[in-house]
C-alpha atoms as an extended CHARMM CRD file, in Angstrom:
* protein
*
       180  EXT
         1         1  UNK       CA             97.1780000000      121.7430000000      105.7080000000  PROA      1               0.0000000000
         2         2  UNK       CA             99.3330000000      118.6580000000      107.5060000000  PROA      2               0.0000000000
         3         3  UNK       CA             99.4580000000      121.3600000000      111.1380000000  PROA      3               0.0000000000
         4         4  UNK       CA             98.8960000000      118.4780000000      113.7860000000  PROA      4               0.0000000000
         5         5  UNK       CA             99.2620000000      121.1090000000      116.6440000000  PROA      5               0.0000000000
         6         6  UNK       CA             97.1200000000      124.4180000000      115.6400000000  PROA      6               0.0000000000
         7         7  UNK       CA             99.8620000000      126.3000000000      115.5490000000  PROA      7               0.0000000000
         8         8  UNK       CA             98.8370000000      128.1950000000      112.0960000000  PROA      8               0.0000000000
         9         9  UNK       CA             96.0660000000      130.0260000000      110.8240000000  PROA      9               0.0000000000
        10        10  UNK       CA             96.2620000000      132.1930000000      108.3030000000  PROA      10              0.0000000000
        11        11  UNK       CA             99.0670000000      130.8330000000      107.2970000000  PROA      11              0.0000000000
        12        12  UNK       CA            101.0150000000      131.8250000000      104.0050000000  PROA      12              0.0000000000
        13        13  UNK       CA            103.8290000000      130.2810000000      101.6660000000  PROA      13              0.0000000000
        14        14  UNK       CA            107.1400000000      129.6910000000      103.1280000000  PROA      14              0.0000000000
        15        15  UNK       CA            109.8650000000      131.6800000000      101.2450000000  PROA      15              0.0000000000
        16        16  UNK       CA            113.6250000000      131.3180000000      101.5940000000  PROA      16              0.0000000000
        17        17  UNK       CA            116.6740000000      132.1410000000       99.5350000000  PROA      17              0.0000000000
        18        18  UNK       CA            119.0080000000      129.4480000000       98.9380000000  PROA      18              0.0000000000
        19        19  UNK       CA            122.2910000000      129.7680000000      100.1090000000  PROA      19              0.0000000000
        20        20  UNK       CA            123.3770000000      126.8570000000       97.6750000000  PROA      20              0.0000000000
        21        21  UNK       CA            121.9240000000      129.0140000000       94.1280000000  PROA      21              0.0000000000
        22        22  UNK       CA            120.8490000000      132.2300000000       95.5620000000  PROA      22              0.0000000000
        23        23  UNK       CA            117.5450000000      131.9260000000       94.4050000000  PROA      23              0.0000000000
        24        24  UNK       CA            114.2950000000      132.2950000000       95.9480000000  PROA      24              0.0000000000
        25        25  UNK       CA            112.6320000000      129.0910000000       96.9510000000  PROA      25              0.0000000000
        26        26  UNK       CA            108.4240000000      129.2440000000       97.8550000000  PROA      26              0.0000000000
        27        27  UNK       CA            106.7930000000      126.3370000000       99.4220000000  PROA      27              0.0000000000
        28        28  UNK       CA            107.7320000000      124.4480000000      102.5150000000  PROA      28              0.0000000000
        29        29  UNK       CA            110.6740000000      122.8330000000      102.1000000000  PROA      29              0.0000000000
        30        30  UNK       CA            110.9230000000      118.4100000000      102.5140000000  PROA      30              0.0000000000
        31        31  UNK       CA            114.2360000000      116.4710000000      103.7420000000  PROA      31              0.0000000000
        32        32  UNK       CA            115.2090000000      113.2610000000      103.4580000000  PROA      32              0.0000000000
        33        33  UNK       CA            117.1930000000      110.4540000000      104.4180000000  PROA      33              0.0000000000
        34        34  UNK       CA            117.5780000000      107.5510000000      101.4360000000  PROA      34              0.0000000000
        35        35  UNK       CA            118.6740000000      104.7940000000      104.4260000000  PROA      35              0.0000000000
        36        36  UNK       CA            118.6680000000      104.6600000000      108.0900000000  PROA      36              0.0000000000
        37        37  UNK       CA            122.0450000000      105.6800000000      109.6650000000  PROA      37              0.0000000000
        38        38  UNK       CA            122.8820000000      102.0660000000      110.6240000000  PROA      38              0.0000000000
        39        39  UNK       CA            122.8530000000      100.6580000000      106.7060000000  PROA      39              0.0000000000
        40        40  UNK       CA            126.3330000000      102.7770000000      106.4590000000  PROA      40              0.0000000000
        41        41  UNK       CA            127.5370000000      100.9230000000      109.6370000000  PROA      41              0.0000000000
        42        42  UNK       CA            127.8640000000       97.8040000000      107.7980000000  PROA      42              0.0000000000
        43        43  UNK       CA            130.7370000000       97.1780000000      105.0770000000  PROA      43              0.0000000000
        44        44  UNK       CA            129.7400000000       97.6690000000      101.6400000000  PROA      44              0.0000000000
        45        45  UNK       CA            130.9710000000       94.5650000000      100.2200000000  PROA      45              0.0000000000
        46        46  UNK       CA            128.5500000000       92.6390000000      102.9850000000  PROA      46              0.0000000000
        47        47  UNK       CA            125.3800000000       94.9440000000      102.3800000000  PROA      47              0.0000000000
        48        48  UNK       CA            124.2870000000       92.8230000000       99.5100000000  PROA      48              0.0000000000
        49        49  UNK       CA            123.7850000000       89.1000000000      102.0110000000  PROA      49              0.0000000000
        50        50  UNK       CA            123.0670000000       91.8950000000      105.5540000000  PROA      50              0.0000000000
        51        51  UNK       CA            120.6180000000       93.9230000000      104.3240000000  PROA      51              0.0000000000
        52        52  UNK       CA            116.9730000000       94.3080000000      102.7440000000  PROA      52              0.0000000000
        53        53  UNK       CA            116.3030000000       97.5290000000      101.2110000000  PROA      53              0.0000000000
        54        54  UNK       CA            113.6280000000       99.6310000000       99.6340000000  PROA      54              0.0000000000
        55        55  UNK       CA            111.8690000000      103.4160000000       99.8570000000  PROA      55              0.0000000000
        56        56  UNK       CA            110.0490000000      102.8310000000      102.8120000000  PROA      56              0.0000000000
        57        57  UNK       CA            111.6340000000       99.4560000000      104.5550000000  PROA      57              0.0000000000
        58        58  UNK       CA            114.9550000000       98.5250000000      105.7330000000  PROA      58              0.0000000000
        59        59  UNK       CA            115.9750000000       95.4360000000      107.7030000000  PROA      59              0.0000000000
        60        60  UNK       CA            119.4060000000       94.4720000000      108.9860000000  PROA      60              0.0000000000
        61        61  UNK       CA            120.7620000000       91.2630000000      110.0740000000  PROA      61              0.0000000000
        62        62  UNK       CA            117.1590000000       90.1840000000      110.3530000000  PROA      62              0.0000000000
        63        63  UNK       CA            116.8690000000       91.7150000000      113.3340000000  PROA      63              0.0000000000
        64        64  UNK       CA            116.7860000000       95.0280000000      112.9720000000  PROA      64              0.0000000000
        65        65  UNK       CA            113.8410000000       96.4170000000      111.2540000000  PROA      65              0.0000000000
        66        66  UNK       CA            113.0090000000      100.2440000000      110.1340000000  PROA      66              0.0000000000
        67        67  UNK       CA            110.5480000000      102.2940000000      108.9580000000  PROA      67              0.0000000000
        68        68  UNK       CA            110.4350000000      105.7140000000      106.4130000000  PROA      68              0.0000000000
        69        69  UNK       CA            108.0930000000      108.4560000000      108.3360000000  PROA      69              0.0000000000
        70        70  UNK       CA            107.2880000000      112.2680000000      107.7840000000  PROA      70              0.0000000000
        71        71  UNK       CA            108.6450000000      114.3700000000      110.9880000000  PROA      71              0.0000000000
        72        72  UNK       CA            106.9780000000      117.5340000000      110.6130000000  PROA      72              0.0000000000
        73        73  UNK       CA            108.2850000000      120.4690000000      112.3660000000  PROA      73              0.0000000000
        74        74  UNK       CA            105.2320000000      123.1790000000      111.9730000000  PROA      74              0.0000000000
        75        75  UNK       CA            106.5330000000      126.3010000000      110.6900000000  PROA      75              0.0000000000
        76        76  UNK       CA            104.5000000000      129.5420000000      112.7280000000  PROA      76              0.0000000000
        77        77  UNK       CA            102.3690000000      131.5950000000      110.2650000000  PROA      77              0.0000000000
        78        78  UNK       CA            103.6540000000      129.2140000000      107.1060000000  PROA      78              0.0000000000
        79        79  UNK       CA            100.6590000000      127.2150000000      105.3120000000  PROA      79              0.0000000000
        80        80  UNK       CA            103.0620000000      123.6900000000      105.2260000000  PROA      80              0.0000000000
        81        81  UNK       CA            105.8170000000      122.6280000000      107.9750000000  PROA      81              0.0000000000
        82        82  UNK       CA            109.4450000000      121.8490000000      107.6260000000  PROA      82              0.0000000000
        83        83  UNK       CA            109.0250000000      117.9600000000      106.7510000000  PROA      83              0.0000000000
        84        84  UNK       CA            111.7960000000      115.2950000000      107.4390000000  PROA      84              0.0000000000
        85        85  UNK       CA            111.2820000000      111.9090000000      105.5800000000  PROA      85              0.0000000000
        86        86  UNK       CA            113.1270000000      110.1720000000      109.0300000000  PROA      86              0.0000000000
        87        87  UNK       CA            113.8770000000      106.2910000000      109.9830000000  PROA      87              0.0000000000
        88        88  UNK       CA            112.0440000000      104.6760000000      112.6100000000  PROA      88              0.0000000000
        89        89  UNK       CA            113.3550000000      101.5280000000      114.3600000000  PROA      89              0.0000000000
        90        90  UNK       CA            109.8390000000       99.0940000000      115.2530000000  PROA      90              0.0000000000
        91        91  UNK       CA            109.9420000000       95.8910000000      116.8950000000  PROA      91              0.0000000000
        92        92  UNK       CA            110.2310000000       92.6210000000      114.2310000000  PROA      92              0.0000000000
        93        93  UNK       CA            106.4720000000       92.5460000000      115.1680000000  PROA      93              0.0000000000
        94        94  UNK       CA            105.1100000000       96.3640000000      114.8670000000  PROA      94              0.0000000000
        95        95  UNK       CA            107.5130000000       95.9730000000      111.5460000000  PROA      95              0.0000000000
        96        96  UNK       CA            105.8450000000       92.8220000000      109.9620000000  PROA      96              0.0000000000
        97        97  UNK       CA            102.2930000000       94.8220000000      110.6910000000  PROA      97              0.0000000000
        98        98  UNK       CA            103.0770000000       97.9590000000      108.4390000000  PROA      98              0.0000000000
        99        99  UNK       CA            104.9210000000       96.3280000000      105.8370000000  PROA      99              0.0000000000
       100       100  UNK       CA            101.5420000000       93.6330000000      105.5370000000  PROA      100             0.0000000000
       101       101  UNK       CA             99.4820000000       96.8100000000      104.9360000000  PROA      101             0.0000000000
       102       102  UNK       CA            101.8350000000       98.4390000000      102.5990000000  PROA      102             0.0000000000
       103       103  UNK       CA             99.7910000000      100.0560000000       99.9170000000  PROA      103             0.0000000000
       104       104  UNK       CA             96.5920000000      100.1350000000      101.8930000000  PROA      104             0.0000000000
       105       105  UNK       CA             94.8310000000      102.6760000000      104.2660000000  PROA      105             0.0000000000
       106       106  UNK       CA             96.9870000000      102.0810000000      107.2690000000  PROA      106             0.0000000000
       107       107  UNK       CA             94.8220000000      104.8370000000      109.2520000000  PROA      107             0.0000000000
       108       108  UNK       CA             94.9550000000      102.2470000000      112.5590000000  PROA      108             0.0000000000
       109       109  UNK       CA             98.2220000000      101.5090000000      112.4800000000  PROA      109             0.0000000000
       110       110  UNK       CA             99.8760000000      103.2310000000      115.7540000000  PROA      110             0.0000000000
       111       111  UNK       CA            102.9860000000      102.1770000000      117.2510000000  PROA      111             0.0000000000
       112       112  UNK       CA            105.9200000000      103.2040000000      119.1380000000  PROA      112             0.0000000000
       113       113  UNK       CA            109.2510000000      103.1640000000      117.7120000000  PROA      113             0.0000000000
       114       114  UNK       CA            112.4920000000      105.2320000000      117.6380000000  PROA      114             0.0000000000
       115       115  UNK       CA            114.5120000000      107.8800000000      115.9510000000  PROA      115             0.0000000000
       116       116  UNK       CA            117.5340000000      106.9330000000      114.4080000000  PROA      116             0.0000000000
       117       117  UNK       CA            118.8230000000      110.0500000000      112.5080000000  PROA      117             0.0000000000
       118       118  UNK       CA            120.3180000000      113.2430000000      112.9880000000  PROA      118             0.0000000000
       119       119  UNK       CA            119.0240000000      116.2770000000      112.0970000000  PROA      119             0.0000000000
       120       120  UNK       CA            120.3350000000      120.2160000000      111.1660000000  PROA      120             0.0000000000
       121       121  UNK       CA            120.1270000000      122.2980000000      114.5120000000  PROA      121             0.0000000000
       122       122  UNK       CA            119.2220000000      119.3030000000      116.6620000000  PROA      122             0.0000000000
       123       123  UNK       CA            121.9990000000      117.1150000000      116.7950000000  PROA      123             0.0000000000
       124       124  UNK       CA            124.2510000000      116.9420000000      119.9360000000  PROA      124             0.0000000000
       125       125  UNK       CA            126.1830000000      119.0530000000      119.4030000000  PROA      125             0.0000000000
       126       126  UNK       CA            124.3030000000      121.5260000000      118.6510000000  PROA      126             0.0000000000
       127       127  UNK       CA            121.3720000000      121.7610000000      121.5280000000  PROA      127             0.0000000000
       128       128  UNK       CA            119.6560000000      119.7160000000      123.4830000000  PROA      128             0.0000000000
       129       129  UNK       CA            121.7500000000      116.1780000000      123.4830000000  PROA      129             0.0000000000
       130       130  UNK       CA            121.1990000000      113.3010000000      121.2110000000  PROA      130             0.0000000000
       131       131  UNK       CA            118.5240000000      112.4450000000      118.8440000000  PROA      131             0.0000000000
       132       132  UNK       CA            119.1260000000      108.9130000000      118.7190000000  PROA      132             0.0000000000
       133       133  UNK       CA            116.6950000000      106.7350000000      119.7640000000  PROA      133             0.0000000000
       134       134  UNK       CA            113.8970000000      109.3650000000      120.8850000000  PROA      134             0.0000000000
       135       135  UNK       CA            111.2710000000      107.6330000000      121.4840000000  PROA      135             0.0000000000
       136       136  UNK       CA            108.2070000000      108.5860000000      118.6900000000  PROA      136             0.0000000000
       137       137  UNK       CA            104.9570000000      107.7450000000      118.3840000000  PROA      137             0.0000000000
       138       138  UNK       CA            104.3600000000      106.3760000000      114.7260000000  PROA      138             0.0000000000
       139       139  UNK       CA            101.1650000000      106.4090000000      113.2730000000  PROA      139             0.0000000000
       140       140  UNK       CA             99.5970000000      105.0580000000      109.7550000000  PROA      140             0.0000000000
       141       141  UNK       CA             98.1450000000      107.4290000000      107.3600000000  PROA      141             0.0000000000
       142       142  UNK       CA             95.9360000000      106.4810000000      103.9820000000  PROA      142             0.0000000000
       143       143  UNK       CA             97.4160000000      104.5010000000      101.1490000000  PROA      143             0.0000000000
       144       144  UNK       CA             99.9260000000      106.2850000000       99.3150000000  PROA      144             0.0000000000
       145       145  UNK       CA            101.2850000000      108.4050000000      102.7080000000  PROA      145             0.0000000000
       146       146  UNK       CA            104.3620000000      107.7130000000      104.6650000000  PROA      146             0.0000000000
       147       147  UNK       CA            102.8800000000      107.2540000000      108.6180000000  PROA      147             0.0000000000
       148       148  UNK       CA            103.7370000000      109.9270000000      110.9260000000  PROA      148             0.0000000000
       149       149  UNK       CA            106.2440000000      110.2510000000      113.7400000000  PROA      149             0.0000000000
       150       150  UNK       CA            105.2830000000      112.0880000000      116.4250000000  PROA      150             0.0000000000
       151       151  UNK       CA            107.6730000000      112.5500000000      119.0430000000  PROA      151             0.0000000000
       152       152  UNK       CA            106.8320000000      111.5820000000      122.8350000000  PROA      152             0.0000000000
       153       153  UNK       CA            107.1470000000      113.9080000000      125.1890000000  PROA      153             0.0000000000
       154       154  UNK       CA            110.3690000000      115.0890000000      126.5390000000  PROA      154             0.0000000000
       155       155  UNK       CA            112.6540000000      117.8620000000      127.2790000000  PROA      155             0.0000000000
       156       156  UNK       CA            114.1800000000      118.1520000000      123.8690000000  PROA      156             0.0000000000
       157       157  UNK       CA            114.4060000000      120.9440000000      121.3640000000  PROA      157             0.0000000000
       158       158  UNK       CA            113.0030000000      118.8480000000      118.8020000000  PROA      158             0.0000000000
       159       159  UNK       CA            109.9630000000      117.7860000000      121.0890000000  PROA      159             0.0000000000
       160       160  UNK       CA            109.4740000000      121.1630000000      121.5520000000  PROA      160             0.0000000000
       161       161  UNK       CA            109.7960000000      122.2760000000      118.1640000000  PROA      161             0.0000000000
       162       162  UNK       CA            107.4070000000      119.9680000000      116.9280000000  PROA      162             0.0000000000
       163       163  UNK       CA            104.0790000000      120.7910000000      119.2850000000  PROA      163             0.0000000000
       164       164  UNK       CA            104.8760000000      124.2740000000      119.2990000000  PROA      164             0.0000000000
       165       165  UNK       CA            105.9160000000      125.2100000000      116.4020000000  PROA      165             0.0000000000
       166       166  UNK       CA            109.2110000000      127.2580000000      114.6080000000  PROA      166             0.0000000000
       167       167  UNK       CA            109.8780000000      130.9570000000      113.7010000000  PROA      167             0.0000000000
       168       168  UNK       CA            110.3840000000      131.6480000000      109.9090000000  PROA      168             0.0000000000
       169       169  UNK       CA            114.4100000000      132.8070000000      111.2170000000  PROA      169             0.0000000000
       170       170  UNK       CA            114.5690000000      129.4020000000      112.2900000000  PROA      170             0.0000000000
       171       171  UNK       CA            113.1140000000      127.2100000000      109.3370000000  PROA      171             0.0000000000
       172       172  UNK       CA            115.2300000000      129.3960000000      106.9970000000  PROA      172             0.0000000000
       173       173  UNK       CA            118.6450000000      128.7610000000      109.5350000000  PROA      173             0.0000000000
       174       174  UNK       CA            117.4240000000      125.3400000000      109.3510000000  PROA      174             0.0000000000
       175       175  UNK       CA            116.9100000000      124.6830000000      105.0990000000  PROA      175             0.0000000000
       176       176  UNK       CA            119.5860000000      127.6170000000      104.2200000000  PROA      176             0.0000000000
       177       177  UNK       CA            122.1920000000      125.1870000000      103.8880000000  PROA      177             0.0000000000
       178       178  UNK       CA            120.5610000000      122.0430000000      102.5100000000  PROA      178             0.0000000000
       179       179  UNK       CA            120.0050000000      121.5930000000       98.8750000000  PROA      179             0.0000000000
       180       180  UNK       CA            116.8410000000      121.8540000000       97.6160000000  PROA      180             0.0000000000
């Protein structure tokens, strides 16, 4: 169980209906963005000389670098949380240290970065103010794993969401609308 706050025992499957098919969905559901927000921000035609892209890196102009991470929003009484696969923006430096240990335990790697995504229910306009560039703590999991962003404290929704946990009526608000 990925619960980094003890906010479920005895949990159970998650379980929504999709309002895309109708059907019944069990498990936890996982979002994600393919590229940070910025990689739309340049022109298409330039992409191919501005940017360097894969799964889990992204830099921009050579000076802007960014990470994949899991955001997981724990989901009260559910066995697995809501998980966002979100962008991080790291310092050149912090950058050039994860993407060294790509494909290796990366257990000690812990920096600070920031958010650079929206997100269903959290964006500005819908509570709490803007999501960009919250400032989260990213941490390295073993080889194969995405690291971890864990957002800093602050009086945000999200922030809240995250260490305390969401009802079930939320998650499903939350996924009902996303494809799965």
């Amino acid at each position: 169980m990925r619960n980094s706050y003890g906010v479920n025992d005895g949990a159970k499957e998650f379980e929504f209906i999709c309002a895309c098919c109708g059907k019944p969905q069990r498990g936890s559901p996982a979002y994600g963005y393919d590229k940070p927000m910025e990689y739309f921000d340049i022109p298409e035609n330039e992409r191919g000389d501005r940017v360097q892209y894969d799964t889990d890196t992204c830099v921009i102009d050579r000076d802007q670098h960014y990470i994949k991470c899991t955001l997981d929003i724990p989901i009260i009484g559910a066995a697995e949380p809501l998980c966002w696969g979100v962008w991080i923006k790291l310092s050149a430096t912090a950058f050039e240290s994860y993407r060294d240990g790509i494909g290796s335990d990366q257990s000690s790697f812990k920096e600070v970065g920031w958010l650079t995504c929206t997100l269903p229910g959290y964006n500005e306009l819908d509570q709490g103010g803007s999501l960009i560039n919250l400032e989260v703590d990213v941490v390295g999991n073993p080889a194969g794993l995405r690291p971890s962003a864990y957002l800093s404290e602050r009086d945000h929704p999200l922030v809240r969401d995250q260490h305390n946990g969401i009802s079930w009526a939320q998650a499903k608000a939350y996924v009902s609308s996303m494809p799965h």
